[in-house]
C-alpha positions in Angstrom: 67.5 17.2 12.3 70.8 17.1 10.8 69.6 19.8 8.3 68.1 21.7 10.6 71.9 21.7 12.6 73.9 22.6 9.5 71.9 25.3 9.0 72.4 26.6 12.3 75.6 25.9 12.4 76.6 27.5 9.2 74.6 31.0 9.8 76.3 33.8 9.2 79.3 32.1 7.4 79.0 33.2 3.4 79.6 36.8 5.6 82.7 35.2 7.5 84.3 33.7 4.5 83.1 36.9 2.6 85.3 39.3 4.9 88.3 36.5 5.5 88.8 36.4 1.9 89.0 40.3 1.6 90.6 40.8 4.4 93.4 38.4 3.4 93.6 39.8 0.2 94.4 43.3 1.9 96.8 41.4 4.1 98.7 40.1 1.1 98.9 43.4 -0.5 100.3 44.9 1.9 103.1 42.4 2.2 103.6 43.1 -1.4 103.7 46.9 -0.7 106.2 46.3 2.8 108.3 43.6 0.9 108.9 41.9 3.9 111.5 39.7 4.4 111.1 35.9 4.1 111.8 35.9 8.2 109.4 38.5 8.8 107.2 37.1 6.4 106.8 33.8 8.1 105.9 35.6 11.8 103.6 37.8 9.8 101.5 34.7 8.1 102.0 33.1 11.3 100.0 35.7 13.3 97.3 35.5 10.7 97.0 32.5 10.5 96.7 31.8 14.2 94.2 34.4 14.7 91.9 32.8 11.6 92.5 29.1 13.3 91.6 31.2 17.0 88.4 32.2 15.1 87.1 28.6 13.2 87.8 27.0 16.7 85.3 29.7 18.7 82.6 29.2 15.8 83.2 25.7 15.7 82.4 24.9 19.4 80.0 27.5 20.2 77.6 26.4 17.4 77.8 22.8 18.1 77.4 23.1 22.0 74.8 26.0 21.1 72.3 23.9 18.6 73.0 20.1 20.0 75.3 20.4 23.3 77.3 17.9 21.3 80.5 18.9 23.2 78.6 18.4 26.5 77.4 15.2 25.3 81.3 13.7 24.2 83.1 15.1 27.3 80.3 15.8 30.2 81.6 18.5 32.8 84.7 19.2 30.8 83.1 20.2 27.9 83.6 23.9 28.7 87.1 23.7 30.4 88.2 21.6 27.9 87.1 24.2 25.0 88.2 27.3 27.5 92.0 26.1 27.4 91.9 25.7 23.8 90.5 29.3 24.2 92.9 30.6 25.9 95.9 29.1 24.4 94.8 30.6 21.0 94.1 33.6 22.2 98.1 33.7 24.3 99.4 32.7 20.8 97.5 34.8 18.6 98.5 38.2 20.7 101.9 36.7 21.6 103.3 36.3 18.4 102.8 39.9 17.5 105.9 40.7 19.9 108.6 38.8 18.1 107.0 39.8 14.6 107.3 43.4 16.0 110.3 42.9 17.2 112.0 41.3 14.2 110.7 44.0 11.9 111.9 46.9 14.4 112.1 50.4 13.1 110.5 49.7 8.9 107.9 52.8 10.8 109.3 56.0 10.1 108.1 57.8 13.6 109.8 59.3 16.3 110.5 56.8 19.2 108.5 59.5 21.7 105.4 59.6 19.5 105.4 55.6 19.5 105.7 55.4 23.2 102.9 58.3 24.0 101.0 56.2 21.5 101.6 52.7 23.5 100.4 54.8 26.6 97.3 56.0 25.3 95.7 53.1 23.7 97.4 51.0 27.2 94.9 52.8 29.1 91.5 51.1 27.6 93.0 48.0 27.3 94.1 47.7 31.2 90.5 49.1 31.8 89.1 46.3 29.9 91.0 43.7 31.5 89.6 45.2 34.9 85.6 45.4 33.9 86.1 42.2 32.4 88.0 40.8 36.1 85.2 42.8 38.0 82.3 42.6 36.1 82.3 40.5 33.3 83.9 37.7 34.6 86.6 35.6 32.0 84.4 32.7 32.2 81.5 34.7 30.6 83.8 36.6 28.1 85.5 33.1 26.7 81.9 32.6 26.0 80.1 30.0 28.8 76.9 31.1 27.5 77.0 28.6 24.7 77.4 26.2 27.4 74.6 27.3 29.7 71.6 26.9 29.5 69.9 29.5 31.6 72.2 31.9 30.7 69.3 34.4 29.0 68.3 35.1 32.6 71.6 37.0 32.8 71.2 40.8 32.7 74.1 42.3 29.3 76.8 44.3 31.5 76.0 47.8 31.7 79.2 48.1 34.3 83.0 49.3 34.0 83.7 50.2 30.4 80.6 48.2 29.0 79.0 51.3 30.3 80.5 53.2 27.5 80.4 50.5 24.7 78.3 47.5 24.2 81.3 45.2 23.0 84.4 47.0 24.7 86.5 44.1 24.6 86.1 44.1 20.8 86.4 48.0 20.7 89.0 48.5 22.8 90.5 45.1 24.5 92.3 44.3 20.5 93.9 47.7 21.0 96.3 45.4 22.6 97.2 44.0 19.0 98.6 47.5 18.7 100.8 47.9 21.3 104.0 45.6 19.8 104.1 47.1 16.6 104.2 50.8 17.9 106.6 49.7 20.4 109.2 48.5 18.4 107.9 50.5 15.5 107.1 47.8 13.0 105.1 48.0 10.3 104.5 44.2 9.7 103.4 44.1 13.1 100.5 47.0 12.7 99.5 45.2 9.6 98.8 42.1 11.0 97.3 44.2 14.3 94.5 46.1 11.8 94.0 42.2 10.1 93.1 40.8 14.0 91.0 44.5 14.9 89.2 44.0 11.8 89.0 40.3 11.7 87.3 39.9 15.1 84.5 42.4 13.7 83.7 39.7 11.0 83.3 37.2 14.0 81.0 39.2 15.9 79.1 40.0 13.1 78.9 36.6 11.0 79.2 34.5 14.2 78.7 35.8 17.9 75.6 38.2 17.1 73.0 35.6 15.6 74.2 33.6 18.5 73.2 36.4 21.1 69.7 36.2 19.3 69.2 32.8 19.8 70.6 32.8 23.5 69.6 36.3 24.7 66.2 36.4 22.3 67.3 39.8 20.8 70.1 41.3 18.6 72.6 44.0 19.6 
C-alpha cells in the first residue's frame, strides 16, 4: 500500500523537477544577462521562489487527499478550507510580489510609456474575463481544486462556459497574463522575467501534476 501511494504520488514529477531545473537555469541567466541589483535581486528570487513553494504545496495536498484522503482523515471538514487558505495566500503572495519587484526595477525596459500602458490594457481584458467565467461559471472553490477533495466530483460536466468556451485551461492561458501586468506597468524587466518563469512554470504543473490527476478523477486526459 505504501508503494502503491508513493507511486501515485510521485507521477509525473522526474517531468516537474525536469522543467524546474531548466527553467531555473533560464531564470539565473537572465539575472546574469540583467545584472540586477542585489535589492532587485532579492524580490526577483523571492517571487520565484514563492511561486515554486505555491506549486510543491498544490501537488503535495492534491496527491495525498487524491490517493488516501489523508488530509480528510487528520483534519475532517477542514481539510479543504484548511488547504484552500494556504491556496490562496500563496497564490496573493506569489502575484503580489511582482508589484514591488516591478516597481523597484522601474524603467531597465527600454519602451515608450504609451506602448506599455496599451499593452497593460490589452492583456487586462482576458484576465478580468477570466476572473468573471471563473466567478460565474467555474466557481473559486472548483478552480483552487475541490476535486481532489470530492469524491463524486467525475459526475461534474468540464466547463464549456465563459472563456472555457474558447480554451480548455483559460485560467492557465490567460488568467497568468496577470503576472504581466506589473512589469509592463512600471516597465521592468526583472519583473517580466520572473512573469515568463510563473507563465511557464504553471505549464509544468499542469502537465507533470494536474493532468494525470484529471485522468484519475475525470477517467480521461485533456
Amino acid at each position: 500500500m505504501t508503494r502503491v501511494l508513493s507511486r501515485r504520488l510521485f507521477e509525473g514529477q522526474a517531468l516537474h523537477t525536469l522543467g524546474l531545473t531548466a527553467l531555473l537555469a533560464l531564470a539565473y541567466g537572465a539575472a546574469g544577462l540583467l545584472d540586477l541589483t542585489d535589492r532587485v535581486a532579492a524580490w526577483y528570487w523571492g517571487a520565484i521562489g514563492v511561486a515554486v513553494f505555491h506549486q510543491v504545496y498544490v501537488w503535495l495536498c492534491w496527491r495525498s487527499e487524491l490517493h488516501g484522503r489523508h488530509l480528510t482523515r487528520l483534519l475532517g471538514r477542514g481539510a479543504f478550507p484548511v488547504y484552500a487558505v494556504g491556496f490562496v495566500t500563496l497564490v496573493l503572495v506569489r502575484f503580489g510580489v511582482l508589484f514591488p519587484l516591478a516597481a523597484i526595477d522601474r524603467e531597465s525596459l527600454s519602451l515608450p510609456t504609451t506602448v506599455r500602458e496599451i499593452a497593460v490594457g490589452v492583456l487586462a481584458i482576458p484576465v478580468i474575463y477570466v476572473f468573471y467565467s471563473v466567478l460565474r461559471y467555474f466557481t473559486f472553490p472548483r478552480a483552487f481544486g475541490n476535486d481532489h477533495f470530492l469524491p463524486d466530483a467525475a459526475a461534474r460536466p468540464f466547463e464549456r462556459r465563459g472563456i472555457f468556451r474558447y480554451a480548455d485551461n483559460a485560467m492557465y492561458t490567460y488568467g497568468f497574463l496577470f503576472a504581466w501586468l506589473p512589469g509592463l506597468w512600471w516597465g521592468s524587466l526583472a519583473a517580466l522575467a520572473a512573469a515568463a518563469f510563473n507563465h511557464a512554470y504553471i505549464w509544468v504543473h499542469y502537465y507533470a501534476t494536474e493532468r494525470p490527476d484529471i485522468a484519475v478523477i475525470y477517467g480521461r486526459r485533456t
